[in-house]
PDB file of N, CA, C, O and CB in Angstrom:
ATOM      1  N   UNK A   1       0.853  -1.173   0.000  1.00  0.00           N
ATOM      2  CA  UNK A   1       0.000   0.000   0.000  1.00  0.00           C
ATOM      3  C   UNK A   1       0.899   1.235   0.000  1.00  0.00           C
ATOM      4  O   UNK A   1       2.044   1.033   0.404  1.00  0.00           O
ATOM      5  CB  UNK A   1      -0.971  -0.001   1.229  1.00  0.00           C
ATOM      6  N   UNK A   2       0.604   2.424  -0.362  1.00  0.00           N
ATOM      7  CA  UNK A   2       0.909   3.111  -1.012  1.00  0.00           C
ATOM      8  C   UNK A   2       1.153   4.389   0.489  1.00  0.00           C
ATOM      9  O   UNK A   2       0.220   4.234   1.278  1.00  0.00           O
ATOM     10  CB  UNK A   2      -0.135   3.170  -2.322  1.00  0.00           C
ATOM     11  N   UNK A   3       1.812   5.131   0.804  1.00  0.00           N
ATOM     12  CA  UNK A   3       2.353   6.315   1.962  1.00  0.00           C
ATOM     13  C   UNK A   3       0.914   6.853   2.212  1.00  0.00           C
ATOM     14  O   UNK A   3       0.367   6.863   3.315  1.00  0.00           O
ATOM     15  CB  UNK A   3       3.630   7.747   1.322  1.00  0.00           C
ATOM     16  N   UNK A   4       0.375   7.296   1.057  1.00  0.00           N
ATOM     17  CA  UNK A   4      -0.755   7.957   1.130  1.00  0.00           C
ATOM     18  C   UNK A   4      -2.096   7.039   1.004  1.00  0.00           C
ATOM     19  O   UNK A   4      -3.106   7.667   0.687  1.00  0.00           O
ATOM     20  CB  UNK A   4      -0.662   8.969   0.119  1.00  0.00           C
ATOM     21  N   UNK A   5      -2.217   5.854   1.177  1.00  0.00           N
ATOM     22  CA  UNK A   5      -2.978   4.720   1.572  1.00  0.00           C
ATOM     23  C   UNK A   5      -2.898   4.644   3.408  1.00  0.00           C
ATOM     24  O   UNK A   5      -3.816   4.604   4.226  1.00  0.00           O
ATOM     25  CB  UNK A   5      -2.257   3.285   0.717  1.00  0.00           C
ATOM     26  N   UNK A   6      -1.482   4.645   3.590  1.00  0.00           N
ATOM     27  CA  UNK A   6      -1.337   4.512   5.139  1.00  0.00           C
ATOM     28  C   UNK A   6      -1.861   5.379   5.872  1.00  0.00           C
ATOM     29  O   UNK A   6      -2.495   5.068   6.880  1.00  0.00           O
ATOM     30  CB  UNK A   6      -0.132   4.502   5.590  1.00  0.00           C
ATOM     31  N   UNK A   7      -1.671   6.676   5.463  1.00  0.00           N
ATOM     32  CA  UNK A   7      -2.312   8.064   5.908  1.00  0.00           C
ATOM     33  C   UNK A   7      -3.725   7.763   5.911  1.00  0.00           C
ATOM     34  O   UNK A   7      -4.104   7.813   7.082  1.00  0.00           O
ATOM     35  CB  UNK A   7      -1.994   9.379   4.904  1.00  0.00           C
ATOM     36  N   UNK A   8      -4.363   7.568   5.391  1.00  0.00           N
ATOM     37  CA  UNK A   8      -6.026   7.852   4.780  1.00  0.00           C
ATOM     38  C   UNK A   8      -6.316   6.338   5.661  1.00  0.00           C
ATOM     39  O   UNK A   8      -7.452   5.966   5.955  1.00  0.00           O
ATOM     40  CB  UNK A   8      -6.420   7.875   2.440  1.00  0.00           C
ATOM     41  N   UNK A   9      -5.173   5.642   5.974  1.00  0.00           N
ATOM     42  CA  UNK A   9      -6.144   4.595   6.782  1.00  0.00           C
ATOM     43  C   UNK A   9      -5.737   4.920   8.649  1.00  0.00           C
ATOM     44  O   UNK A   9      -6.126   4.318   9.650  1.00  0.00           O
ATOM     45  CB  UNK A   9      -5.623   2.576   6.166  1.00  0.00           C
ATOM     46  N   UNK A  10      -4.966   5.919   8.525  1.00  0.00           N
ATOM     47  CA  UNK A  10      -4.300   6.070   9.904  1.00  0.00           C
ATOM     48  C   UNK A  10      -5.373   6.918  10.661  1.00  0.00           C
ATOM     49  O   UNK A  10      -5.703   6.780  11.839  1.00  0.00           O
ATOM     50  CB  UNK A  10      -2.728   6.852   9.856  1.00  0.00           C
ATOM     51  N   UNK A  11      -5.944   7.993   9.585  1.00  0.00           N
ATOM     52  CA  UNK A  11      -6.525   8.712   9.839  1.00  0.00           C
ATOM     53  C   UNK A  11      -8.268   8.537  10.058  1.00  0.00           C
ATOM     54  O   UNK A  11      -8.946   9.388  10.636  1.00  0.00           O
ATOM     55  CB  UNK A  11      -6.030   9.401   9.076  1.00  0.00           C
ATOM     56  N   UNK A  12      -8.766   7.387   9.530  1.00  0.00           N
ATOM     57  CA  UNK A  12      -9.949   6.752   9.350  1.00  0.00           C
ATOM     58  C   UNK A  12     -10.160   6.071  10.851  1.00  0.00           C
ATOM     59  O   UNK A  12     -11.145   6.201  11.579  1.00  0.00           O
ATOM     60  CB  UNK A  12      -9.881   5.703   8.044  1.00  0.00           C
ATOM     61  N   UNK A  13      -8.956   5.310  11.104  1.00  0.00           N
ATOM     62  CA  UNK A  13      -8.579   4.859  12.559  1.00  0.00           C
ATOM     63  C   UNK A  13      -8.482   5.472  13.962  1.00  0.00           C
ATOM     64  O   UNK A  13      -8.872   4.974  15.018  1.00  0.00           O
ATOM     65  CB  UNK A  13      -7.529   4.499  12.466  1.00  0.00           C
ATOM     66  N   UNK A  14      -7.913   6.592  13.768  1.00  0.00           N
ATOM     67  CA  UNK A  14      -8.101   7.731  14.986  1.00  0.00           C
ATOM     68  C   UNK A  14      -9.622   8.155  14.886  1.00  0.00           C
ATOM     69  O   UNK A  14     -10.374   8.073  15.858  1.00  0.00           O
ATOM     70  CB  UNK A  14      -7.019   9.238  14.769  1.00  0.00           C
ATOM     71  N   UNK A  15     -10.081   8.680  13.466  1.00  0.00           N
ATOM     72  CA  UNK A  15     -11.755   9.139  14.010  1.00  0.00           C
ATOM     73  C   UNK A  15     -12.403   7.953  14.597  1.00  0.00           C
ATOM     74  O   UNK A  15     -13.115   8.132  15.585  1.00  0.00           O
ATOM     75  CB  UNK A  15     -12.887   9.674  12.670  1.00  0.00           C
ATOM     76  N   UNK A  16     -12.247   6.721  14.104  1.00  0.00           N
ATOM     77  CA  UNK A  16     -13.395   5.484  14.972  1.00  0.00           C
ATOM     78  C   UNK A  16     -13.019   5.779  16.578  1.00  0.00           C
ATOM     79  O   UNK A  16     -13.777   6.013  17.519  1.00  0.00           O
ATOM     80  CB  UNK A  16     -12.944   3.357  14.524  1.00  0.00           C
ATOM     81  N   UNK A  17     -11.500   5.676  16.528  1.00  0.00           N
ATOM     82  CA  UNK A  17     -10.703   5.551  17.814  1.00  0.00           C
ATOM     83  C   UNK A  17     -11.558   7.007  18.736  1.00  0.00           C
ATOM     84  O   UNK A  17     -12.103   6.772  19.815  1.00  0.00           O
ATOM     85  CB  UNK A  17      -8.629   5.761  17.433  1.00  0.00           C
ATOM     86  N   UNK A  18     -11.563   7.965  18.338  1.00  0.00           N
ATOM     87  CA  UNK A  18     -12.362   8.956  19.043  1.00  0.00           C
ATOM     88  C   UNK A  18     -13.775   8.915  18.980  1.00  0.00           C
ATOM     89  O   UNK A  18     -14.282   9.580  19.883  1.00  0.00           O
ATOM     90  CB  UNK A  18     -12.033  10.150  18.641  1.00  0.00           C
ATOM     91  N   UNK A  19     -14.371   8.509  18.424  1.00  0.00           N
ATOM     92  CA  UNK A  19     -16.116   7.868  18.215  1.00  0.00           C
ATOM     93  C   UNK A  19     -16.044   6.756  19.627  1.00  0.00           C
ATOM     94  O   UNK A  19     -16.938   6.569  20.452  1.00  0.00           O
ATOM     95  CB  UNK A  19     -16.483   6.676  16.174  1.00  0.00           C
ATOM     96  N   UNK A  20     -15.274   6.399  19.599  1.00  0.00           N
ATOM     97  CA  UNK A  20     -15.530   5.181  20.780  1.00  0.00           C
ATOM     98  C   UNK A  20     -15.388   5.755  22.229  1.00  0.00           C
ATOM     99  O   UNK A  20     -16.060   5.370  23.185  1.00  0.00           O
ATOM    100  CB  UNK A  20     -14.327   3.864  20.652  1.00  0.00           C
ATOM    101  N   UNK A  21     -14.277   6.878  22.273  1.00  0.00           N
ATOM    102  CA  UNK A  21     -14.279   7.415  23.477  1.00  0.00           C
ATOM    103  C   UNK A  21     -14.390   7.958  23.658  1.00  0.00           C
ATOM    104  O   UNK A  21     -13.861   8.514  24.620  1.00  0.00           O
ATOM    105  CB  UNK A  21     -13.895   7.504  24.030  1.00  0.00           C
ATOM    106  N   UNK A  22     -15.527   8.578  22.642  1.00  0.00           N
ATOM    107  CA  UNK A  22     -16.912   9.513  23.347  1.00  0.00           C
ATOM    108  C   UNK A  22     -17.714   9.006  23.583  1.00  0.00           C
ATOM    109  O   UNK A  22     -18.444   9.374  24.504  1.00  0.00           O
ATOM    110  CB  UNK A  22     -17.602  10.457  22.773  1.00  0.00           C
ATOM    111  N   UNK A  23     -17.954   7.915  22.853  1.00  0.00           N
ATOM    112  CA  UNK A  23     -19.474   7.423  23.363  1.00  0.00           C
ATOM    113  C   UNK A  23     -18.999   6.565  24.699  1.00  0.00           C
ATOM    114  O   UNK A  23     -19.705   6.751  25.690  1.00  0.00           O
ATOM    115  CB  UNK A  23     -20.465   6.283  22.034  1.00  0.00           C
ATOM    116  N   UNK A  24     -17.984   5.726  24.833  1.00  0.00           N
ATOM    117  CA  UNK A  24     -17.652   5.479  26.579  1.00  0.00           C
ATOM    118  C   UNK A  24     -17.541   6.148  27.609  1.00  0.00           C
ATOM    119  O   UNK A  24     -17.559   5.808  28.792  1.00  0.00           O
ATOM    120  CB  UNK A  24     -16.695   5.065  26.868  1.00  0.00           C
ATOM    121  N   UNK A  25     -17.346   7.771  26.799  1.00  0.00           N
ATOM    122  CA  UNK A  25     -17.433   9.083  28.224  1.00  0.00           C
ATOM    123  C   UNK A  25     -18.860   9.185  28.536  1.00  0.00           C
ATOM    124  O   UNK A  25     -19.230   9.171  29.710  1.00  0.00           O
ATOM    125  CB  UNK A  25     -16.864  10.943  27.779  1.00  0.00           C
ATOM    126  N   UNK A  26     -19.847   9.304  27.376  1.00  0.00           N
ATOM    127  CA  UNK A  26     -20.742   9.632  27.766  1.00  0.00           C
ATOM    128  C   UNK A  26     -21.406   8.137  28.200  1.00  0.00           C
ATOM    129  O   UNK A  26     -21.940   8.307  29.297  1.00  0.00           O
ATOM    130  CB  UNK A  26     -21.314  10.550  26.846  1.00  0.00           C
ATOM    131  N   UNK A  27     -21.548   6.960  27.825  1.00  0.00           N
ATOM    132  CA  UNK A  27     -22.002   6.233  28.823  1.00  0.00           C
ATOM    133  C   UNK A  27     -21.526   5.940  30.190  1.00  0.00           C
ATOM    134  O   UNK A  27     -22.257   5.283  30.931  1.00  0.00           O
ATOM    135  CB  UNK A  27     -22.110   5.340  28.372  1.00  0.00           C
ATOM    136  N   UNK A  28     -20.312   6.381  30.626  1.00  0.00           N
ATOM    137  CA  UNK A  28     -19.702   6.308  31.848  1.00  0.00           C
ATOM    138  C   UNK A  28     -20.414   7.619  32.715  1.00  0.00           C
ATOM    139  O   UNK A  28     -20.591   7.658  33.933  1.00  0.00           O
ATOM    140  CB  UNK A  28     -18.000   6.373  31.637  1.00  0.00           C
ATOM    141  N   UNK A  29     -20.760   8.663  31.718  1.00  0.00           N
ATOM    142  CA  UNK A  29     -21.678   9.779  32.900  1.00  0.00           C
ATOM    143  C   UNK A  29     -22.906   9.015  33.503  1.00  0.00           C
ATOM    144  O   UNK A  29     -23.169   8.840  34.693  1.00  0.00           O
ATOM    145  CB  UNK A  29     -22.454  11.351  32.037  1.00  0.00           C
ATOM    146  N   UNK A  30     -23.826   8.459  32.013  1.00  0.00           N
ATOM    147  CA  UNK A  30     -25.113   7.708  32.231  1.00  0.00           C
ATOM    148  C   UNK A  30     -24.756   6.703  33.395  1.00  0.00           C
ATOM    149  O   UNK A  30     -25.532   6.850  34.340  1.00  0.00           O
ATOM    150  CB  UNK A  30     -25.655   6.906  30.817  1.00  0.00           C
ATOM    151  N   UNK A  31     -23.879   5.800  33.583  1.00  0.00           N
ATOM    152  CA  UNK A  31     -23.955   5.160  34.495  1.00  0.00           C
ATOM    153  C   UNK A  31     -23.713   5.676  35.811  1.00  0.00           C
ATOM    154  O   UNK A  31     -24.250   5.242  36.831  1.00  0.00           O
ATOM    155  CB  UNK A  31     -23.364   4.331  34.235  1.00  0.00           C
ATOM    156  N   UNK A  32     -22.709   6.818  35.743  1.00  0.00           N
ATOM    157  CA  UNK A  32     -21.873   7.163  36.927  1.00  0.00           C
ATOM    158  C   UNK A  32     -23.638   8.110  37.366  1.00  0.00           C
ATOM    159  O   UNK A  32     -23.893   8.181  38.568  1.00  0.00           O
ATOM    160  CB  UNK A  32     -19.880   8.277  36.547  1.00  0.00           C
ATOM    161  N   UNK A  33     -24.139   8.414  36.882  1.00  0.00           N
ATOM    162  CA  UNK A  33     -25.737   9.446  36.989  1.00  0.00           C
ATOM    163  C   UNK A  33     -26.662   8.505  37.973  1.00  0.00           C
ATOM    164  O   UNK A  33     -27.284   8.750  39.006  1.00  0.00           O
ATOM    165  CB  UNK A  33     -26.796   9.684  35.085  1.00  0.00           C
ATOM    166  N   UNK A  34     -26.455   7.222  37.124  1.00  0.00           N
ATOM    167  CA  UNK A  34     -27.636   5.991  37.659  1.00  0.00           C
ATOM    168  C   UNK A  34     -27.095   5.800  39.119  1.00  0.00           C
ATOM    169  O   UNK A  34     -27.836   5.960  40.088  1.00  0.00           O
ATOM    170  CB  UNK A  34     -27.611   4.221  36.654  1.00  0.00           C
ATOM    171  N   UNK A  35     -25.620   5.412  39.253  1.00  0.00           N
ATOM    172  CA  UNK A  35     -25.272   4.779  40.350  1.00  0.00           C
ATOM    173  C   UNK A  35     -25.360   5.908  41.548  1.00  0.00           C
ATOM    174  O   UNK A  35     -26.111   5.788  42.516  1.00  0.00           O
ATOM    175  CB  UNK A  35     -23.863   4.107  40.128  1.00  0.00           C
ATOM    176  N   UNK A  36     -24.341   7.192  41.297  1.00  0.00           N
ATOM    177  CA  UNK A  36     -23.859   8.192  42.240  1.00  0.00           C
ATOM    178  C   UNK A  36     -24.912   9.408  42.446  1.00  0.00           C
ATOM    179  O   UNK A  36     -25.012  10.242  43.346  1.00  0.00           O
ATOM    180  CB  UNK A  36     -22.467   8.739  41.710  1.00  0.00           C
ATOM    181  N   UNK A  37     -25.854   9.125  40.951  1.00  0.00           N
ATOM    182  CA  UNK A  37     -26.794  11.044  41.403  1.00  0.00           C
ATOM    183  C   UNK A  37     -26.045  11.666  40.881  1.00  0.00           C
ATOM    184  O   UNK A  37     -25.153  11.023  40.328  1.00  0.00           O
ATOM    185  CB  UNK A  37     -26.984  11.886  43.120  1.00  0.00           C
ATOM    186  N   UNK A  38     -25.987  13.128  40.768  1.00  0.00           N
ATOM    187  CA  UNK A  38     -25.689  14.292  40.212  1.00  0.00           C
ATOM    188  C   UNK A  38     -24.454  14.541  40.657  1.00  0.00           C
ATOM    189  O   UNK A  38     -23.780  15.243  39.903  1.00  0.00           O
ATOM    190  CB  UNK A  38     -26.570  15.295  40.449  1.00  0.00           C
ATOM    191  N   UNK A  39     -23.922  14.169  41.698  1.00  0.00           N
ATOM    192  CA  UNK A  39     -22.654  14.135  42.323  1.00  0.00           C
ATOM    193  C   UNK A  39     -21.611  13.358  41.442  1.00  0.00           C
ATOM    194  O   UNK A  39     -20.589  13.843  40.957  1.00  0.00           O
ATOM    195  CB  UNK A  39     -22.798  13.505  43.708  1.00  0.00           C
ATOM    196  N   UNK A  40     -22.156  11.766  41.297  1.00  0.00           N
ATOM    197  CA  UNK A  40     -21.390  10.797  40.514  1.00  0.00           C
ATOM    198  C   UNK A  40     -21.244  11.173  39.120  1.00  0.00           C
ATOM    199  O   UNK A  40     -20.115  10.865  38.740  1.00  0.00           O
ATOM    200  CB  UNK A  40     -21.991   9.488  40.574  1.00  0.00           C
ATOM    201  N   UNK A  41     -21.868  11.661  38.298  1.00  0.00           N
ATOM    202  CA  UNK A  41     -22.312  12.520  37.244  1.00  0.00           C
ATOM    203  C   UNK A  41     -20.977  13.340  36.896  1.00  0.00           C
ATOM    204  O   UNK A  41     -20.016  13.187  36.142  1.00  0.00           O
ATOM    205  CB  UNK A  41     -23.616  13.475  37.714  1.00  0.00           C
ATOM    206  N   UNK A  42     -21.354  14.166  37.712  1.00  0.00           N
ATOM    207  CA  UNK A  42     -20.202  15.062  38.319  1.00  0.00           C
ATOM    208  C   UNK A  42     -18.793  14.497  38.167  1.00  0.00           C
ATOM    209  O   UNK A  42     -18.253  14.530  37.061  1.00  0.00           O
ATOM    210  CB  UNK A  42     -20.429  15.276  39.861  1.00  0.00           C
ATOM    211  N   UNK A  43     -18.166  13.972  39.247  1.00  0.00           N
ATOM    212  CA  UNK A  43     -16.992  13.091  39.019  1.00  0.00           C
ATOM    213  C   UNK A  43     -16.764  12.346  37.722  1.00  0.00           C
ATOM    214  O   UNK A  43     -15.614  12.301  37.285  1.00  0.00           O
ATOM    215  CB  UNK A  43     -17.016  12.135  39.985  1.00  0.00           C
ATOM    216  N   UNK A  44     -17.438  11.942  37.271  1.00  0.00           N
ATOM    217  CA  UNK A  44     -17.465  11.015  36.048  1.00  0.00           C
ATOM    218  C   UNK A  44     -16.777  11.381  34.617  1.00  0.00           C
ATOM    219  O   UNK A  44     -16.400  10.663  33.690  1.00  0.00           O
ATOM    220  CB  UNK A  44     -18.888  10.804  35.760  1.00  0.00           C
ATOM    221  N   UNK A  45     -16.765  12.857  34.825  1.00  0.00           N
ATOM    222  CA  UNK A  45     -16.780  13.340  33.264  1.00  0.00           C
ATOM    223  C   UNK A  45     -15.221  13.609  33.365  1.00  0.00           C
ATOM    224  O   UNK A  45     -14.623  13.401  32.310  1.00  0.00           O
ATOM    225  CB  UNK A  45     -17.903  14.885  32.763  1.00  0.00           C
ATOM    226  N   UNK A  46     -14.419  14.050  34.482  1.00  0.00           N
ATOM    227  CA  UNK A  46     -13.023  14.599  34.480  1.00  0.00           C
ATOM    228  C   UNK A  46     -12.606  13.139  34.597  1.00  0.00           C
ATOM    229  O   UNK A  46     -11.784  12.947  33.701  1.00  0.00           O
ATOM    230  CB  UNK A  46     -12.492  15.796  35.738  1.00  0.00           C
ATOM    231  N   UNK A  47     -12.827  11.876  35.389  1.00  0.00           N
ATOM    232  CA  UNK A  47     -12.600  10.862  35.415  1.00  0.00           C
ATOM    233  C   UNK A  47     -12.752   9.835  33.984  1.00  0.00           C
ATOM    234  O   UNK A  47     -12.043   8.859  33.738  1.00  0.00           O
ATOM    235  CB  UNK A  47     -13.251  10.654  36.430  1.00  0.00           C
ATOM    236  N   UNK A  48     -13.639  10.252  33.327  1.00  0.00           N
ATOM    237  CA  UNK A  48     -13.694   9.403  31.646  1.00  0.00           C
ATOM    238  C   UNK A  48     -12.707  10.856  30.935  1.00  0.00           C
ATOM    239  O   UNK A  48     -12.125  10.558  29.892  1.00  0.00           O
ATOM    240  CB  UNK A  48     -16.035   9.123  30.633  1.00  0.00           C
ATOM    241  N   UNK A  49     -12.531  12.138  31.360  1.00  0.00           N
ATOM    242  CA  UNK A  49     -11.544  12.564  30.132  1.00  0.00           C
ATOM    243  C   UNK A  49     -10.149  12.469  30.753  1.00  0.00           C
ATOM    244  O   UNK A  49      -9.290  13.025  30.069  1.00  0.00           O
ATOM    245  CB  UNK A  49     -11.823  14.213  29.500  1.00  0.00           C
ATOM    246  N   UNK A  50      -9.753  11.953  31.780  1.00  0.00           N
ATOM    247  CA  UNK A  50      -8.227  11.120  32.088  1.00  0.00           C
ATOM    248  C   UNK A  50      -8.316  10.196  31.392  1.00  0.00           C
ATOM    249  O   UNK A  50      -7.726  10.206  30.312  1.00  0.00           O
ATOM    250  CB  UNK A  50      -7.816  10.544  33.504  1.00  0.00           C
ATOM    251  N   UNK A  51      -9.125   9.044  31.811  1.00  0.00           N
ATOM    252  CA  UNK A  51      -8.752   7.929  30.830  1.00  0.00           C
ATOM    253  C   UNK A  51      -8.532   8.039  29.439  1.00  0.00           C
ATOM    254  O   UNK A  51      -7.753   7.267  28.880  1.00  0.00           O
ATOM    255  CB  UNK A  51      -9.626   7.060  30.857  1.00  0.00           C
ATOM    256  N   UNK A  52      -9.279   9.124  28.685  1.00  0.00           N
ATOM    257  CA  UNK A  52      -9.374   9.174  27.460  1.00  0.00           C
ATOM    258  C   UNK A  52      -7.694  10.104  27.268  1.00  0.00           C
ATOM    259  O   UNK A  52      -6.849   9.696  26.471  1.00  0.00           O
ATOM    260  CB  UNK A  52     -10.994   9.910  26.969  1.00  0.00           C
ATOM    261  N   UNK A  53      -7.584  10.718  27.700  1.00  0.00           N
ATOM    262  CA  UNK A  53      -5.762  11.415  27.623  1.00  0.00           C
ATOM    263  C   UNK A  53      -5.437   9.897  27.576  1.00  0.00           C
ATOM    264  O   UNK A  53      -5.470   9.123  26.619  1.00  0.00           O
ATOM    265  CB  UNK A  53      -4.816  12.596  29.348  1.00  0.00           C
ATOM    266  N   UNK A  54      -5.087   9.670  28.982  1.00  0.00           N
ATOM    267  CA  UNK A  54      -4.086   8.232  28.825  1.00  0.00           C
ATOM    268  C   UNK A  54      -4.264   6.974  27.393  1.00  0.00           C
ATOM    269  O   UNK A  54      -3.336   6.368  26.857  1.00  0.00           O
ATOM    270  CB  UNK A  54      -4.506   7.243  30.393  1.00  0.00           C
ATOM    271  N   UNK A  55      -5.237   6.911  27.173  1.00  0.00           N
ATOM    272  CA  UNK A  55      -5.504   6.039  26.087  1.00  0.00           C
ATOM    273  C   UNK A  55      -4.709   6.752  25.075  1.00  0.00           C
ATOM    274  O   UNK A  55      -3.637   6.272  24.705  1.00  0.00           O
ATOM    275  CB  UNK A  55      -7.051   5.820  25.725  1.00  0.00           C
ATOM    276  N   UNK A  56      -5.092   7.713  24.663  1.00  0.00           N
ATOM    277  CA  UNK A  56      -4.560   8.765  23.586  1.00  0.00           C
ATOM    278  C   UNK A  56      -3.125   9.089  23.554  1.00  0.00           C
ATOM    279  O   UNK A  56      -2.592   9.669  22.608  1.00  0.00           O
ATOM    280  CB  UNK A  56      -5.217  10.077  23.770  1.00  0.00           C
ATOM    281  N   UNK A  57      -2.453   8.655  24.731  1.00  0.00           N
ATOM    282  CA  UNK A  57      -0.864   9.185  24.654  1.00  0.00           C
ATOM    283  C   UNK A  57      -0.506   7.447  24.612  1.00  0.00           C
ATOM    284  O   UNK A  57       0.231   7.019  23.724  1.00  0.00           O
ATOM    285  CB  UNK A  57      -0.065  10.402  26.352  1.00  0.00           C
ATOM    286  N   UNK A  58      -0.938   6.774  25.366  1.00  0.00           N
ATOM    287  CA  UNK A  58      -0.423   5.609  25.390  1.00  0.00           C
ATOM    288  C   UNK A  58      -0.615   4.407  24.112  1.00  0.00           C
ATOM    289  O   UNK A  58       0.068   3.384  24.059  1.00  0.00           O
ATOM    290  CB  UNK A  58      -0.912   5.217  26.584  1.00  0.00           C
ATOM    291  N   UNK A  59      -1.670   4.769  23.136  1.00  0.00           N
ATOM    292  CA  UNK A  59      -1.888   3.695  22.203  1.00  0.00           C
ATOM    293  C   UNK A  59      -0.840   3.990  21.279  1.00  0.00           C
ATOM    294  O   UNK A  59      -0.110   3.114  20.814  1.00  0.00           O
ATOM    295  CB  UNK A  59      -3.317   3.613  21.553  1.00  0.00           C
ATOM    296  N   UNK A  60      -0.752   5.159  21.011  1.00  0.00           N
ATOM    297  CA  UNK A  60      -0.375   5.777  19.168  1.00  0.00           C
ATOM    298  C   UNK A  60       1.389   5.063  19.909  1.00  0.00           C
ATOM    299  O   UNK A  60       2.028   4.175  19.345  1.00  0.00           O
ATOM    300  CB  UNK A  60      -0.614   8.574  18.512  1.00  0.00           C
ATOM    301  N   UNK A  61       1.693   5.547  20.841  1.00  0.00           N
ATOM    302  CA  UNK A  61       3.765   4.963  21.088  1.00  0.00           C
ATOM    303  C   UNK A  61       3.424   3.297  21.288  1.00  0.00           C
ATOM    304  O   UNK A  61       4.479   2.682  21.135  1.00  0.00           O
ATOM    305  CB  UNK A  61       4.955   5.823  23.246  1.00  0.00           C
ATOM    306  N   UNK A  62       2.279   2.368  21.583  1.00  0.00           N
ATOM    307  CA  UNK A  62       2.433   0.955  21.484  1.00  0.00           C
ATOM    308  C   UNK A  62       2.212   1.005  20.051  1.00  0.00           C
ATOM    309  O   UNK A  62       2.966   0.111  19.668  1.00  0.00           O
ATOM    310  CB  UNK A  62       1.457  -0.015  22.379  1.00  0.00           C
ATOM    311  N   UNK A  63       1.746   1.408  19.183  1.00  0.00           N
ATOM    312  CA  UNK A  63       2.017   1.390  17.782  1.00  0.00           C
ATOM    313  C   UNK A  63       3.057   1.874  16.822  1.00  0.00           C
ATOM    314  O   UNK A  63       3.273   1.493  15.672  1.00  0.00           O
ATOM    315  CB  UNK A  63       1.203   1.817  17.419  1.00  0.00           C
ATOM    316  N   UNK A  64       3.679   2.826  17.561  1.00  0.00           N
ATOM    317  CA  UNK A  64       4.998   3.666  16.622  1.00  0.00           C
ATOM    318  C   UNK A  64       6.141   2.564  16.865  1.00  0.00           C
ATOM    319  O   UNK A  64       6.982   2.270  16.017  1.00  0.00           O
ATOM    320  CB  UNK A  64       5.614   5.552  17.364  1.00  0.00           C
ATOM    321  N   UNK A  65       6.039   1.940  18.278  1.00  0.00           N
ATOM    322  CA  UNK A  65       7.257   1.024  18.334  1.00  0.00           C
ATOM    323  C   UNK A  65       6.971  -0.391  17.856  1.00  0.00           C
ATOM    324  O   UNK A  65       8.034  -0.976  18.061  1.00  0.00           O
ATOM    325  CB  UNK A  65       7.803   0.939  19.782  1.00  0.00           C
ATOM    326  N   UNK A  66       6.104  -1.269  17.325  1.00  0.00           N
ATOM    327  CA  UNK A  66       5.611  -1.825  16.451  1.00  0.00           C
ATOM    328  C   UNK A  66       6.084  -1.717  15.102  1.00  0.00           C
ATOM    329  O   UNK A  66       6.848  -2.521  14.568  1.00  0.00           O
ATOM    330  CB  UNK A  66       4.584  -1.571  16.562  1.00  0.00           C
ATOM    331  N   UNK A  67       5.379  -0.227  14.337  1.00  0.00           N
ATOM    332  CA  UNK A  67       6.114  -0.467  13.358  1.00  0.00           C
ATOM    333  C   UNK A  67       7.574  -0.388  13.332  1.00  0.00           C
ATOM    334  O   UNK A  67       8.239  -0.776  12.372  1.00  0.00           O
ATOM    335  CB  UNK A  67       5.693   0.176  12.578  1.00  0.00           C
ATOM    336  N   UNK A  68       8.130   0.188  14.545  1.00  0.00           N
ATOM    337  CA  UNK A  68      10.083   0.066  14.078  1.00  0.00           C
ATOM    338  C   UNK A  68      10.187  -1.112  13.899  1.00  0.00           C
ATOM    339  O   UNK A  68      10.642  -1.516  12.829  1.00  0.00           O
ATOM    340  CB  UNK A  68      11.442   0.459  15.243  1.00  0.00           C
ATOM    341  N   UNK A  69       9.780  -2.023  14.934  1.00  0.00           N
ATOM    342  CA  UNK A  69      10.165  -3.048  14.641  1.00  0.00           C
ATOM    343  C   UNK A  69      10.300  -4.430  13.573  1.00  0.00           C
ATOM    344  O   UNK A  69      10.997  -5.430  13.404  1.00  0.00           O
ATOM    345  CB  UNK A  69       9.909  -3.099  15.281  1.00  0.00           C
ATOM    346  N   UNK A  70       9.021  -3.663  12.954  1.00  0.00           N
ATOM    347  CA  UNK A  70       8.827  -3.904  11.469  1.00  0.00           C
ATOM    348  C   UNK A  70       9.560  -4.096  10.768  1.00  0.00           C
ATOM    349  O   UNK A  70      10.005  -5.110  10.232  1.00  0.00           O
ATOM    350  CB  UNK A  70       8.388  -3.225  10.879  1.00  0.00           C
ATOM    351  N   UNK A  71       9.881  -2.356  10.683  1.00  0.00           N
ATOM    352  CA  UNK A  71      10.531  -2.020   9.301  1.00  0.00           C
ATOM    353  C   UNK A  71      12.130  -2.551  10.051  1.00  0.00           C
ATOM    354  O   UNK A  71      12.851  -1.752   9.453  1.00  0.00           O
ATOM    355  CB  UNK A  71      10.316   0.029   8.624  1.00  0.00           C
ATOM    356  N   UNK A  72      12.923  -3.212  10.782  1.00  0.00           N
ATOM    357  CA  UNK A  72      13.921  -3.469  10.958  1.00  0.00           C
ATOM    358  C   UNK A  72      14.332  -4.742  10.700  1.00  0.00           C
ATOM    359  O   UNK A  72      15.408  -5.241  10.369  1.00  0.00           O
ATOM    360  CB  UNK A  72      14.096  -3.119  11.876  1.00  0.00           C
ATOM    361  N   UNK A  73      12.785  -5.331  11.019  1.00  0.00           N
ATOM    362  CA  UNK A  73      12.833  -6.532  10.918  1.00  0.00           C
ATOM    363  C   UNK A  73      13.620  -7.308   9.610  1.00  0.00           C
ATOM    364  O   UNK A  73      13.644  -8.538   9.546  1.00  0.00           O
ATOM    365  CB  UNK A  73      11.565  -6.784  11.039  1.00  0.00           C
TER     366      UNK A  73
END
């Protein structure tokens, strides 16, 4: 596949990748709403946008060092 194949699929991959962890923020409010009340609600949203940082810094470097190892291979 072609540099600009990789791009257009790298990039297709991050939007799903962010479609998913929005809709897990916002079902983590819905639940954190059901369980905690307006309080849990509350907590929920700074608590699903940490996880969503950490996911976001931590996936893309388990993949950059992947492909080195690839292309060395």
């Amino acid at each position: 596949m072609s540099a600009a194949g990789d791009r257009v699929t790298a990039h297709r991959t991050m939007i799903v990748i962010g479609l998913i962890l929005a809709t897990l923020i916002v079902v983590s409010v819905l639940i954190a709403a059901e369980l905690g009340g307006l309080v849990g609600a509350l907590l929920a949203i700074p608590a699903a946008a940490i996880a969503r940082i950490l996911f976001r810094d931590f996936v893309p470097a388990g993949r950059r060092s992947a492909s080195v190892e690839a292309d060395d291979g």
